[in-house]
DSSP file (Angstrom, degrees, kcal/mol; ACC not computed):
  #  RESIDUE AA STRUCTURE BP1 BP2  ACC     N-H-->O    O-->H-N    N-H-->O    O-->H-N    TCO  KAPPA ALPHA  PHI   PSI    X-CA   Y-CA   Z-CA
    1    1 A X              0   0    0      0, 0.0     2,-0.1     0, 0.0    62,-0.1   0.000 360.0 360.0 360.0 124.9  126.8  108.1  109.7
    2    2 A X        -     0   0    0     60,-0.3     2,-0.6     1,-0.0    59,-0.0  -0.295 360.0-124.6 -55.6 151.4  129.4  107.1  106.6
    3    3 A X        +     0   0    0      1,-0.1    59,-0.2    -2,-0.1     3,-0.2  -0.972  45.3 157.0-108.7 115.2  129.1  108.1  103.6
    4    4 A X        +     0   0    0     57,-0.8    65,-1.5    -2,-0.6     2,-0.3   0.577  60.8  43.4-140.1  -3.3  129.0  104.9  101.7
    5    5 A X  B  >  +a   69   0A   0     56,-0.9     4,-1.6    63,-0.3    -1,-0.3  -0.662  60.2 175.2-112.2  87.3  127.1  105.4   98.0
    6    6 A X  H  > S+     0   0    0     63,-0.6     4,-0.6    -2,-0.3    -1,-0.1   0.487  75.7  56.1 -76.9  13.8  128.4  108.7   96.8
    7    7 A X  H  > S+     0   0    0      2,-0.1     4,-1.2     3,-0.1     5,-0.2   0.889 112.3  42.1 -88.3 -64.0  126.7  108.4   93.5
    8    8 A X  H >> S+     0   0    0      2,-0.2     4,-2.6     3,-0.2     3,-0.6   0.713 114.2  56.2 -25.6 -64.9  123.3  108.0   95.3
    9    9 A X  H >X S+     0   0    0     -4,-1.6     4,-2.1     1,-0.3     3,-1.3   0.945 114.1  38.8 -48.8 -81.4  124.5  110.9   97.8
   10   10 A X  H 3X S+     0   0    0     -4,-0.6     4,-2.0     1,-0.3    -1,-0.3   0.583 108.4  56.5 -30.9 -31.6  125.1  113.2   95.2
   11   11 A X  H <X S+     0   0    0     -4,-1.2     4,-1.9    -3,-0.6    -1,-0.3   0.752 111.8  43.9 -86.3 -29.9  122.5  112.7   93.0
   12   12 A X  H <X S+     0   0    0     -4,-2.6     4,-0.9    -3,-1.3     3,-0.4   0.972 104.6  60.8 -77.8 -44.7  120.1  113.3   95.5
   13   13 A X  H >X S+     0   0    0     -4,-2.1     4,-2.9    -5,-0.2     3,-2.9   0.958 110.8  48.2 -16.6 -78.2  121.9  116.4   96.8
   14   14 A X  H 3X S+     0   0    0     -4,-2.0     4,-1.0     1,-0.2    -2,-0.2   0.767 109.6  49.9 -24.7 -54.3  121.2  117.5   93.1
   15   15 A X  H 3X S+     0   0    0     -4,-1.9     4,-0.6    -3,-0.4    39,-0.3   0.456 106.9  53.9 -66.9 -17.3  117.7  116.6   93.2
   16   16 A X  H <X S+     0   0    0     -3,-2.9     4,-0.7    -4,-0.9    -1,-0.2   0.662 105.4  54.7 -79.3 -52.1  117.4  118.3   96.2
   17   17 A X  H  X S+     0   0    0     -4,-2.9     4,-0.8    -5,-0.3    -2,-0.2   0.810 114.3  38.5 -56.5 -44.4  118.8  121.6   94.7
   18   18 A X  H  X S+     0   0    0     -4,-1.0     4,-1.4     2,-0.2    -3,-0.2   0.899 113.5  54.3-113.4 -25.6  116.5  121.8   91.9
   19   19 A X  H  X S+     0   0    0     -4,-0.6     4,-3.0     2,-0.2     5,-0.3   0.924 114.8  43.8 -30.6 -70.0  113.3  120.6   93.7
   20   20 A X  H  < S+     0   0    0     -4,-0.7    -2,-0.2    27,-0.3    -1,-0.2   0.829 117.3  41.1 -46.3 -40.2  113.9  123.1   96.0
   21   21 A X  H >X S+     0   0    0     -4,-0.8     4,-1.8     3,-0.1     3,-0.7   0.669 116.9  50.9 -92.1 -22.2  114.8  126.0   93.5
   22   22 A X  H 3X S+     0   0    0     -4,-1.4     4,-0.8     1,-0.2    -2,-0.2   0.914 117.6  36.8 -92.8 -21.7  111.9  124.8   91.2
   23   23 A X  H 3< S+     0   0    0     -4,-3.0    -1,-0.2     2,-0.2    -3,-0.1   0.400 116.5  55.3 -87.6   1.2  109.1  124.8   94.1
   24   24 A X  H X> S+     0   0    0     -3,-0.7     3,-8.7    -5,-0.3     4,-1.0   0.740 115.8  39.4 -97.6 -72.8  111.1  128.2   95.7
   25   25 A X  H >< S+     0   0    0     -4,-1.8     3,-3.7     1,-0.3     4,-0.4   0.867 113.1  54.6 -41.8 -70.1  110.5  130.0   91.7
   26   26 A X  G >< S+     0   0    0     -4,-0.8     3,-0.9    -5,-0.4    -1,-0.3   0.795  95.7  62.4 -51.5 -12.3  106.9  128.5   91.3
   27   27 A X  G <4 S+     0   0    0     -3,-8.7    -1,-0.3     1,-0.2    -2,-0.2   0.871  93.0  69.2 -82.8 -12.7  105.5  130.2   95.0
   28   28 A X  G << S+     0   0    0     -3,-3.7     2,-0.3    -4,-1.0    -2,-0.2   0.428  98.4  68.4 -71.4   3.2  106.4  133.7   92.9
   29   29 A X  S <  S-     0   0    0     -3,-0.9     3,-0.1    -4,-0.4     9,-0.1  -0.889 110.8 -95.4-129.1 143.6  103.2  132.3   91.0
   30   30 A X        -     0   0    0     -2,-0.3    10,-0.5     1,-0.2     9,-0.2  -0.393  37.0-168.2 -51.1 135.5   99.4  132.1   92.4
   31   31 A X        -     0   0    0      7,-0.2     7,-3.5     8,-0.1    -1,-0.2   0.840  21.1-179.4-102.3 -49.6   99.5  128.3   93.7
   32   32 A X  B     -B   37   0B   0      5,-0.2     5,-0.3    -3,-0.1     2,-0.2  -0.554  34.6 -44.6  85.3-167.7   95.7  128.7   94.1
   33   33 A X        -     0   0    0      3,-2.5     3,-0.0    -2,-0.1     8,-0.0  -0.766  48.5-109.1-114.8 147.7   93.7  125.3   95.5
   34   34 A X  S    S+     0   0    0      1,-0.2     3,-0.3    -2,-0.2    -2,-0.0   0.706 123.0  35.5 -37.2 -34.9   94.0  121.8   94.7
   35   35 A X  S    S+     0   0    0      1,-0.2     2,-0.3     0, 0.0    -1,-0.2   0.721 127.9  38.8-110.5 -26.0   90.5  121.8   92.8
   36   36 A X  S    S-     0   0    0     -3,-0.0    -3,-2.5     0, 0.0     2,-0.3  -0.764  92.9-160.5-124.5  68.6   91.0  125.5   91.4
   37   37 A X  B     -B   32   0B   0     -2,-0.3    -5,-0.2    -3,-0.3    -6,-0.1  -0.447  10.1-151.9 -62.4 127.1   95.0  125.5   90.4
   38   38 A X        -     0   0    0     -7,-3.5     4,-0.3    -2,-0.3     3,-0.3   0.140  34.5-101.4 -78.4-170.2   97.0  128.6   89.9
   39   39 A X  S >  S+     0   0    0     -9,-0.2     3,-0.7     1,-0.2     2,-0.5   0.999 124.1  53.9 -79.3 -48.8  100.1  128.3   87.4
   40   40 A X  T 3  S+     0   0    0    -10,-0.5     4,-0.4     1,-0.2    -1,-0.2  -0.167  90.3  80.2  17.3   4.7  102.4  128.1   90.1
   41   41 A X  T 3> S+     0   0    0     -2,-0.5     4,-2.2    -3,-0.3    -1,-0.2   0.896  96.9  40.0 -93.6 -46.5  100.5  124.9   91.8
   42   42 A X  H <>>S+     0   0    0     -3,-0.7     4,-2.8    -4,-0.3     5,-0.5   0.947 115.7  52.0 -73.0 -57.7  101.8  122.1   89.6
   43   43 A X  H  >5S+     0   0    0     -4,-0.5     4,-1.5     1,-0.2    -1,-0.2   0.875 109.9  56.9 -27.4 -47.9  105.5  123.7   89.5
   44   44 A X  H  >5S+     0   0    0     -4,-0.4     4,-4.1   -18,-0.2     5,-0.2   0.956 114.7  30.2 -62.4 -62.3  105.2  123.8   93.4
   45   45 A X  H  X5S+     0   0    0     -4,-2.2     4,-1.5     1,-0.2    -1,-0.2   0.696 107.1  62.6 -98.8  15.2  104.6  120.5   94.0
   46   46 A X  H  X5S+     0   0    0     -4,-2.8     4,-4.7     2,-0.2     5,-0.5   0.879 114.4  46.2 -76.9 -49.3  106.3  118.8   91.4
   47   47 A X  H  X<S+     0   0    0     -4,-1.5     4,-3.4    -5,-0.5   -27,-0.3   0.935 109.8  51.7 -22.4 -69.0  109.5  120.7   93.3
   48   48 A X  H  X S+     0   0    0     -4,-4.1     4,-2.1     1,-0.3    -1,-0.3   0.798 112.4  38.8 -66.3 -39.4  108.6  119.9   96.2
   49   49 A X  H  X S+     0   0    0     -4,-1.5     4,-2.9    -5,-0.2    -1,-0.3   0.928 114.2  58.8 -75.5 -41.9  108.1  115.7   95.7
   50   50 A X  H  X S+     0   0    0     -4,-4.7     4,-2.1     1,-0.2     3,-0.3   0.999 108.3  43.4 -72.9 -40.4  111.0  115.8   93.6
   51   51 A X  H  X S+     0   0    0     -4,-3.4     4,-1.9    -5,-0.5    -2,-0.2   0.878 112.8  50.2   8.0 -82.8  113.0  117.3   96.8
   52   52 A X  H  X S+     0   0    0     -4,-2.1     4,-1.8     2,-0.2    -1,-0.2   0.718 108.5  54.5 -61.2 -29.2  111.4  114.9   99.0
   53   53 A X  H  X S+     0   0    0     -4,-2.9     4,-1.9    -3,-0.3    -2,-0.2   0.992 111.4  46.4 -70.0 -67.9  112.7  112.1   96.2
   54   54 A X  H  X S+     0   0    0     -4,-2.1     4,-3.5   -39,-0.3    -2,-0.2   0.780 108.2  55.5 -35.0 -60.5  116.2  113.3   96.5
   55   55 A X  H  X S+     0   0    0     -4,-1.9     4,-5.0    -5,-0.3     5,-0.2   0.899 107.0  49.1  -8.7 -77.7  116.1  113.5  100.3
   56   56 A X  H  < S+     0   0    0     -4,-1.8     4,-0.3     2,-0.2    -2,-0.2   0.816 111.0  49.6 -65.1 -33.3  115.2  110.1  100.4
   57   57 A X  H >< S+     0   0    0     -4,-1.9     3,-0.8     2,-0.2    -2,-0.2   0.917 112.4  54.8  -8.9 -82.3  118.2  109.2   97.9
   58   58 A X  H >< S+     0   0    0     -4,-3.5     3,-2.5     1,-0.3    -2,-0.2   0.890 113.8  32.4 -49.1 -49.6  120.4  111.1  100.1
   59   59 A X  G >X S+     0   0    0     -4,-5.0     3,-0.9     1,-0.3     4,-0.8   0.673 108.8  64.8 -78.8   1.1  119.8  109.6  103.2
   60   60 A X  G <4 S+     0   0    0     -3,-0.8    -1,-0.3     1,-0.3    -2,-0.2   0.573  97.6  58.9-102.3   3.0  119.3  106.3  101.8
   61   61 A X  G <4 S+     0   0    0     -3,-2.5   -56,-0.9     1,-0.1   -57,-0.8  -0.276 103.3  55.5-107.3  50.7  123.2  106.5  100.6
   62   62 A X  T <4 S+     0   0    0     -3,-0.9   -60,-0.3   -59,-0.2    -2,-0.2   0.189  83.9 110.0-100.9 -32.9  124.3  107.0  104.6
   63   63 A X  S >< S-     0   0    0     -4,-0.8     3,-0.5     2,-0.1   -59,-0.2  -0.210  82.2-121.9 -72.9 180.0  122.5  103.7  105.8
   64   64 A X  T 3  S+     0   0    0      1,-0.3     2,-1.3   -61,-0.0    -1,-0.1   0.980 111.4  61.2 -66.4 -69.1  124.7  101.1  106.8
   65   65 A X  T 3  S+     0   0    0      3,-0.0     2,-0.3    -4,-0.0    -1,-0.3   0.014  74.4 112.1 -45.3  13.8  123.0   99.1  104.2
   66   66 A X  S <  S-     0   0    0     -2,-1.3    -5,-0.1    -3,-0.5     2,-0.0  -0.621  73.6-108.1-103.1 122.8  123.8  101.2  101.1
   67   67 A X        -     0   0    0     -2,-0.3     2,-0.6   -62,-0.1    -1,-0.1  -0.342  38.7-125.4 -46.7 144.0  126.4   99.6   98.2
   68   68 A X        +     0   0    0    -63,-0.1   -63,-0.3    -3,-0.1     2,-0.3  -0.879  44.7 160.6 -97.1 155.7  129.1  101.3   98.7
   69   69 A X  B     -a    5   0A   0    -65,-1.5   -63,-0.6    -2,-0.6     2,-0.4  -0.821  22.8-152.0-141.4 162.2  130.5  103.1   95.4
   70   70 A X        -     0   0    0     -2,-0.3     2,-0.4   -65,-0.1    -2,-0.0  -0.978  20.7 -99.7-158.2 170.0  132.4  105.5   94.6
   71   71 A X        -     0   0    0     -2,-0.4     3,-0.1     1,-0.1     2,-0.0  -0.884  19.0-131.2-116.3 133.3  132.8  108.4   91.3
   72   72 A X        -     0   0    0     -2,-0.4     2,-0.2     1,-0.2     3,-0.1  -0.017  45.9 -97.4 -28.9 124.9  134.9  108.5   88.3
   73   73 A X        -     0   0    0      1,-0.1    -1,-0.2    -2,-0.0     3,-0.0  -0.427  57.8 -69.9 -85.2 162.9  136.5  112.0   88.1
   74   74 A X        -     0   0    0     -2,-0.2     2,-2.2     1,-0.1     3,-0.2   0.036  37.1-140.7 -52.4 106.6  135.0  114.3   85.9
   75   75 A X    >>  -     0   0    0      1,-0.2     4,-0.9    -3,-0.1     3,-0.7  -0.434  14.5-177.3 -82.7  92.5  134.9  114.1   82.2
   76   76 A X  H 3> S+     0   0    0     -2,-2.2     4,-2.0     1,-0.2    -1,-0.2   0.792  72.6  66.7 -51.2 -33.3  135.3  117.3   80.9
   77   77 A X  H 3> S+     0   0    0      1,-0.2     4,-1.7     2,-0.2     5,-0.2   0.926  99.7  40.1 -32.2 -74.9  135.0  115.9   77.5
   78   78 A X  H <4 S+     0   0    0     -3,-0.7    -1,-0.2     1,-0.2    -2,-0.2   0.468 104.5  61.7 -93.6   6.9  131.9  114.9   77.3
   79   79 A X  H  X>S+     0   0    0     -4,-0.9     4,-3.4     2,-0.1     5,-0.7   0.824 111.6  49.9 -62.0 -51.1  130.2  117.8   79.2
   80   80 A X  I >X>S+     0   0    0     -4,-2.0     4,-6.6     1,-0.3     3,-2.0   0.906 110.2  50.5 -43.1 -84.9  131.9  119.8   75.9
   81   81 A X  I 3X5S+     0   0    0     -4,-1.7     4,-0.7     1,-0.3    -1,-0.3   0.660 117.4  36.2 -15.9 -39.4  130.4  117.4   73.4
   82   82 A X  I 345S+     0   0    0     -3,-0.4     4,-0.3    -5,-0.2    -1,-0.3   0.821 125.6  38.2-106.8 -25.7  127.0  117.6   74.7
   83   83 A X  I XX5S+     0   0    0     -4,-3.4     3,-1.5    -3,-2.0     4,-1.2   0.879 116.9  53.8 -71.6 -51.9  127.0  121.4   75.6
   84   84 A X  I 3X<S+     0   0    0     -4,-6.6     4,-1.5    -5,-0.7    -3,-0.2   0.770 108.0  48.1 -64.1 -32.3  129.0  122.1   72.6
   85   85 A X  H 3X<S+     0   0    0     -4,-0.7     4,-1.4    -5,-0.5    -1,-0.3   0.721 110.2  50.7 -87.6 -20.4  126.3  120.1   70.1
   86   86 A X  H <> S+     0   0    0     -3,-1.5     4,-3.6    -4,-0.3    -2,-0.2   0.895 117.3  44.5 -70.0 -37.4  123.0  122.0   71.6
   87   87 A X  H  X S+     0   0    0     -4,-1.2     4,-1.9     1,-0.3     5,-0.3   0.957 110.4  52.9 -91.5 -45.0  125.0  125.1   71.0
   88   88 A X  H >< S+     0   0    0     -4,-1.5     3,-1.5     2,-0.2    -1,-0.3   0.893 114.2  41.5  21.7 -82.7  126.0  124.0   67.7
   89   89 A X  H >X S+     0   0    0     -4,-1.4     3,-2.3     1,-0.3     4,-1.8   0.949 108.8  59.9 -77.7 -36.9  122.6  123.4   66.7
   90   90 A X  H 3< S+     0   0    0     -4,-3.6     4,-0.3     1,-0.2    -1,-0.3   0.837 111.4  37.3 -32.7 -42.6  121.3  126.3   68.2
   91   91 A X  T << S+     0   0    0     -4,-1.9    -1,-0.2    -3,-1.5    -2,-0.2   0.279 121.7  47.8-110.5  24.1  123.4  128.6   66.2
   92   92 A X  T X> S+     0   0    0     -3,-2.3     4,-2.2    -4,-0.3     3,-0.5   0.578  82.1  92.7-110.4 -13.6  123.1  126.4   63.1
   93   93 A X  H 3X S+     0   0    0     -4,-1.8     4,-2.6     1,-0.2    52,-0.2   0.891  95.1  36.4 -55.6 -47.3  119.3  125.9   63.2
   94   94 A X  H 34 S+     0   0    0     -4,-0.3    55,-0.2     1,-0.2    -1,-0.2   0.805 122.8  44.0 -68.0 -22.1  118.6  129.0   60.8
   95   95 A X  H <4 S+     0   0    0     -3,-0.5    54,-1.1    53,-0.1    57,-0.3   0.827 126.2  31.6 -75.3 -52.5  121.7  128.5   58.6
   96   96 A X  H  X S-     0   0    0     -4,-2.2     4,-0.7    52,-0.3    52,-0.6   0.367 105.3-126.2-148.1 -45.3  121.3  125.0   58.3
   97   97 A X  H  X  -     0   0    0     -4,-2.6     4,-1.6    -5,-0.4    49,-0.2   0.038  39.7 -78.0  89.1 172.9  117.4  124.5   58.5
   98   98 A X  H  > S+     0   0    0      1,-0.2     4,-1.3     3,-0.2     5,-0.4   0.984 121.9  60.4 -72.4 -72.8  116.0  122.1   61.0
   99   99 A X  H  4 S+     0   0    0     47,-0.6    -1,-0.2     1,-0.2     3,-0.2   0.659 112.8  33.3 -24.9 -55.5  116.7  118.8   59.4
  100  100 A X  H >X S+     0   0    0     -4,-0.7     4,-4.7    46,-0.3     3,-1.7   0.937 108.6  70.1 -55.3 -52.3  120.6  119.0   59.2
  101  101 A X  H 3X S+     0   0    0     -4,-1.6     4,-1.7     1,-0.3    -2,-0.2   0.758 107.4  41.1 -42.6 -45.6  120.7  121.0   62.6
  102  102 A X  H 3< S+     0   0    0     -4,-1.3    -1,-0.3    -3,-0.2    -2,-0.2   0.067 105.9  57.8-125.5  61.5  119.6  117.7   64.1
  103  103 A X  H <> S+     0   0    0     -3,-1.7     4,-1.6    -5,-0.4     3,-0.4   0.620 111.6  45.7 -93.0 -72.1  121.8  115.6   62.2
  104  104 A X  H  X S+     0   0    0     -4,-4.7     4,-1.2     1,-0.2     5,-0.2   0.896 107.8  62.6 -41.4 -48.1  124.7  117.6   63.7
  105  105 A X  H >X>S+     0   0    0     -4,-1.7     4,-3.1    -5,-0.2     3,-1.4   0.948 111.8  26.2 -37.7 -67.3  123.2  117.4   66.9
  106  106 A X  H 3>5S+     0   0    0     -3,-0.4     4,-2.1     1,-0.3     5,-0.3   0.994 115.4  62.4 -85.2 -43.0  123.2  113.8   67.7
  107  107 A X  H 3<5S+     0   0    0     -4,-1.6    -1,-0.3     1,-0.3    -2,-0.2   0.653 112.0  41.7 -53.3 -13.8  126.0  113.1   65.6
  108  108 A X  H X<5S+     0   0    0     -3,-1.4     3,-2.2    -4,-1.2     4,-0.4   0.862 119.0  37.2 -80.0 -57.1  127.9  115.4   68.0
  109  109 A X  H 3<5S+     0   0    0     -4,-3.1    -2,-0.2     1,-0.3     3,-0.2   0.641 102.0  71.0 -97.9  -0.4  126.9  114.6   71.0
  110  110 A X  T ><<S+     0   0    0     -4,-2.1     3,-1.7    -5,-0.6    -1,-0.3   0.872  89.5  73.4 -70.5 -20.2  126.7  110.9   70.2
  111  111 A X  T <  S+     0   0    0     -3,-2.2     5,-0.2    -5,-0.3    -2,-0.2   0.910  86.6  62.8 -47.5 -42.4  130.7  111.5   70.2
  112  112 A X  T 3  S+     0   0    0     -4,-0.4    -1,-0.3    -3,-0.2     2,-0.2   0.017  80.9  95.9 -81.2  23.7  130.6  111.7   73.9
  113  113 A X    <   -     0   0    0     -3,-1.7    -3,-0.0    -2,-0.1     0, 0.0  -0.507  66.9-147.6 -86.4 155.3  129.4  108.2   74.3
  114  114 A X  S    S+     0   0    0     -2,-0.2    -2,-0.1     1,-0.1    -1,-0.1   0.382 103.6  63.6-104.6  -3.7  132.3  105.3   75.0
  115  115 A X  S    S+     0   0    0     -5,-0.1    -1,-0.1     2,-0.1    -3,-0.1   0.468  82.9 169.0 -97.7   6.0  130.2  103.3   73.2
  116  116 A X        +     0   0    0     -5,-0.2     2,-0.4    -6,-0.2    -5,-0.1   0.206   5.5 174.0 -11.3 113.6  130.4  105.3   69.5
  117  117 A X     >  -     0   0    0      1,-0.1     4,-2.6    -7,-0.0     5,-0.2  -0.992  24.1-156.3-133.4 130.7  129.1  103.6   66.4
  118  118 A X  T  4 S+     0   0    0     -2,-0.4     4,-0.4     1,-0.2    -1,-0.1   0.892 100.5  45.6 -59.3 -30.5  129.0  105.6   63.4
  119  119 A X  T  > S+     0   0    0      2,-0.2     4,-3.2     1,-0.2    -1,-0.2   0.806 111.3  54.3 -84.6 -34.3  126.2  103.4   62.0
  120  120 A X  H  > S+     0   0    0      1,-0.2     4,-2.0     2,-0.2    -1,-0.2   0.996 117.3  36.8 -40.4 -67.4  124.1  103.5   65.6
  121  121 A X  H  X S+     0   0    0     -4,-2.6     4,-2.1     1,-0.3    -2,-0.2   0.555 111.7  59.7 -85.9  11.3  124.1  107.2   65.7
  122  122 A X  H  > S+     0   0    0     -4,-0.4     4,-2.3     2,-0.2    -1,-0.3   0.882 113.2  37.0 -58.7 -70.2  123.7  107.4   62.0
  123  123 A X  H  < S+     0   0    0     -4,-3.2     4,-0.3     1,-0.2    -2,-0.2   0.572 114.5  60.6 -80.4   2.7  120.3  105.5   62.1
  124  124 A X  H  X S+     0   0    0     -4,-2.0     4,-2.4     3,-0.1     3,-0.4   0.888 110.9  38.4 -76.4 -61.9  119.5  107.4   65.6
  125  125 A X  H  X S+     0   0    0     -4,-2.1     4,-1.8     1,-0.2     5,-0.3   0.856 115.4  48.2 -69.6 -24.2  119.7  110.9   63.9
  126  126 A X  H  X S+     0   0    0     -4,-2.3     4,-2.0     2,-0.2    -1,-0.2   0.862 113.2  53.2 -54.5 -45.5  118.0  109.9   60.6
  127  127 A X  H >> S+     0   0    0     -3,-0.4     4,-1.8    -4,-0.3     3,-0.8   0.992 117.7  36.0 -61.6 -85.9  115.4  108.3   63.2
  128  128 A X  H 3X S+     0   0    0     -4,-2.4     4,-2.8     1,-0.2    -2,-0.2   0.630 112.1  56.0 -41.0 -29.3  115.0  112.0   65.2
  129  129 A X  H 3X S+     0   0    0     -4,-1.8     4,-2.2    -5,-0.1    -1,-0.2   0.882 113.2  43.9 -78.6 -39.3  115.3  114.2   62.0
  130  130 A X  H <X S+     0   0    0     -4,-2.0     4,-1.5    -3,-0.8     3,-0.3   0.998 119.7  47.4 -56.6 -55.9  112.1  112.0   60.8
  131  131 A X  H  X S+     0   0    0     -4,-1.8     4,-4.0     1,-0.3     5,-0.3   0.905 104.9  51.4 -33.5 -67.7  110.7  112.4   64.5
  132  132 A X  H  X>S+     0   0    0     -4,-2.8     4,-2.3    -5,-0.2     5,-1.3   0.916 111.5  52.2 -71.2 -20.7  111.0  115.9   65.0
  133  133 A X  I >X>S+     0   0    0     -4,-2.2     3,-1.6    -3,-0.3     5,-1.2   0.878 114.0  42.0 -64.6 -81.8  109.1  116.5   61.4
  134  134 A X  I 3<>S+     0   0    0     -4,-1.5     5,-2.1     1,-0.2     6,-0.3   0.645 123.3  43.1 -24.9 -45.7  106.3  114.4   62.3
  135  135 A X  I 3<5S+     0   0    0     -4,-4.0    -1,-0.2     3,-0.2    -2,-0.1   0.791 130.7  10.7 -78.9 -41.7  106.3  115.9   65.7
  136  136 A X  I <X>S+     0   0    0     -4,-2.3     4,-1.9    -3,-1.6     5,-1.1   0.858 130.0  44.8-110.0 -68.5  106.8  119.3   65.5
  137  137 A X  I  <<S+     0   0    0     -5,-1.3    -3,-0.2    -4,-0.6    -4,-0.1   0.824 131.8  19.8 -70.3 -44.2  106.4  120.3   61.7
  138  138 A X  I  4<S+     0   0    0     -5,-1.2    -1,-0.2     3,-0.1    -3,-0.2   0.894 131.4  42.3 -91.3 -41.6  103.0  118.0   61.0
  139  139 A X  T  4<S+     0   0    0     -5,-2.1    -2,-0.2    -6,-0.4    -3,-0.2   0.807 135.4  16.0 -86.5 -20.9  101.6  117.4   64.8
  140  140 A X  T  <5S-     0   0    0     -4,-1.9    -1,-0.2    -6,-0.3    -3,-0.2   0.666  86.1-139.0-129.6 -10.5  102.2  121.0   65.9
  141  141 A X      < +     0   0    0     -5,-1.1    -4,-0.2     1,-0.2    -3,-0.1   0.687  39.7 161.9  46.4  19.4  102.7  123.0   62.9
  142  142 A X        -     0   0    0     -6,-1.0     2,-0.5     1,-0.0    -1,-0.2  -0.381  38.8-121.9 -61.9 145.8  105.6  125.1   64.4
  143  143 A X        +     0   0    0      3,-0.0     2,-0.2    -7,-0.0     3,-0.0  -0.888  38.8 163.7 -95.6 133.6  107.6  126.8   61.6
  144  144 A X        -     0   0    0     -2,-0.5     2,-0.3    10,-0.0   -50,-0.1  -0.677  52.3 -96.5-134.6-170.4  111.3  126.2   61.2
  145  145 A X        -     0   0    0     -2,-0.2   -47,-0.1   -52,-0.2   -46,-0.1  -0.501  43.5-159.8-133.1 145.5  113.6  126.9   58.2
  146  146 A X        +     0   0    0     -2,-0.3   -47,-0.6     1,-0.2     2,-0.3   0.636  65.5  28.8 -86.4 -55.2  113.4  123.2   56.6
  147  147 A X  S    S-     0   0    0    -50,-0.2   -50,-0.3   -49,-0.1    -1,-0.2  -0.913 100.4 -78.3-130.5 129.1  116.4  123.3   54.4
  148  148 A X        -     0   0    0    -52,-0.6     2,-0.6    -2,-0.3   -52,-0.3  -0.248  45.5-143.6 -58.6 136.2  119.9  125.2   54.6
  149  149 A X    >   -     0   0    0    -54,-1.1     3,-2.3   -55,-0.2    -1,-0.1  -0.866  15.1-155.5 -77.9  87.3  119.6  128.6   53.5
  150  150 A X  T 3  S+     0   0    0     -2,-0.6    -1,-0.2     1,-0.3    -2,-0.0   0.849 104.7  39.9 -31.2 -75.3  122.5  130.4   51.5
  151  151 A X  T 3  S-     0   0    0      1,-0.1    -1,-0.3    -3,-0.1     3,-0.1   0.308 107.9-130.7 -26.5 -23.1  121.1  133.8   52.8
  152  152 A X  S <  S+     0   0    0     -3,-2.3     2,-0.2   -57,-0.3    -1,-0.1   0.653  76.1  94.5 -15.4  65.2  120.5  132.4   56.0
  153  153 A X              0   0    0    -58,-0.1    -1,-0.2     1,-0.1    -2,-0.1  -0.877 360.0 360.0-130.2 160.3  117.1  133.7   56.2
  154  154 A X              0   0    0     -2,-0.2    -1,-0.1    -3,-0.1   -10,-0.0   0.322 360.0 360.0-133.4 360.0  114.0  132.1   55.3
């Protein structure tokens, strides 16, 4: 066998990896019975299918019949951008208050796009700062700091 879609081969590798780790952590949990489910039951076999998904991925970039492809080396760039803006808003969320925190967010990690429009990711975060109030602040009633904070306490 060739290896002749390596995005497909990889991405199922991956998929394989975290199936595998997420159905290995979740037996450490009572799995319990299909009709009487432990915590550890859903965890198990969500692993486990996504695994199986991956599997089939992998081998299905060996057959003969598989596009062949190949991957673009590794943009260190926009891994930064997109780690670097959760951590961002992470250590801005109290300082900053939820609303701004993700304004910064997608306006950051919208950098890592090749397709950048100030005005897209303008009317994206305005869209998500609306979202996440409704979502979280009205539907779910979590507390977050609102509004930036001199003190940064609230």
């Amino acid at each position: 066998m060739r290896l002749r879609n390596k995005q497909d081969f990889w991405s199922g590798l991956m998929f394989v990896a975290l199936g595998l780790g997420f159905a290995w952590k979740a037996s450490h949990y009572q799995l319990g019975t299909a009709a009487r489910m432990g915590p550890g039951y859903f965890p198990f076999w969500l692993g486990a299918i996504l695994a199986l998904l991956g599997l089939v991925m992998l081998l299905g970039a060996l057959s003969k019949r598989a596009d062949q492809t190949s991957i673009a080396p590794f943009n260190w760039r926009i891994l930064l951008l997109v780690v670097g803006s959760v951590v961002v808003y992470a250590l801005s969320l109290r300082l900053l208050g939820i609303y701004l925190s993700v304004l910064v967010l997608v306006l950051l990690s919208s950098l890592a796009s090749h397709e950048f429009n100030w005005k897209v990711s303008l009317a994206n975060a305005i869209f998500l700062v609306a979202f996440t109030y409704l979502a979280f602040i009205k539907g779910l009633g979590l507390i977050f700091p609102l509004w930036p904070s001199l003190a940064g306490t609230h």
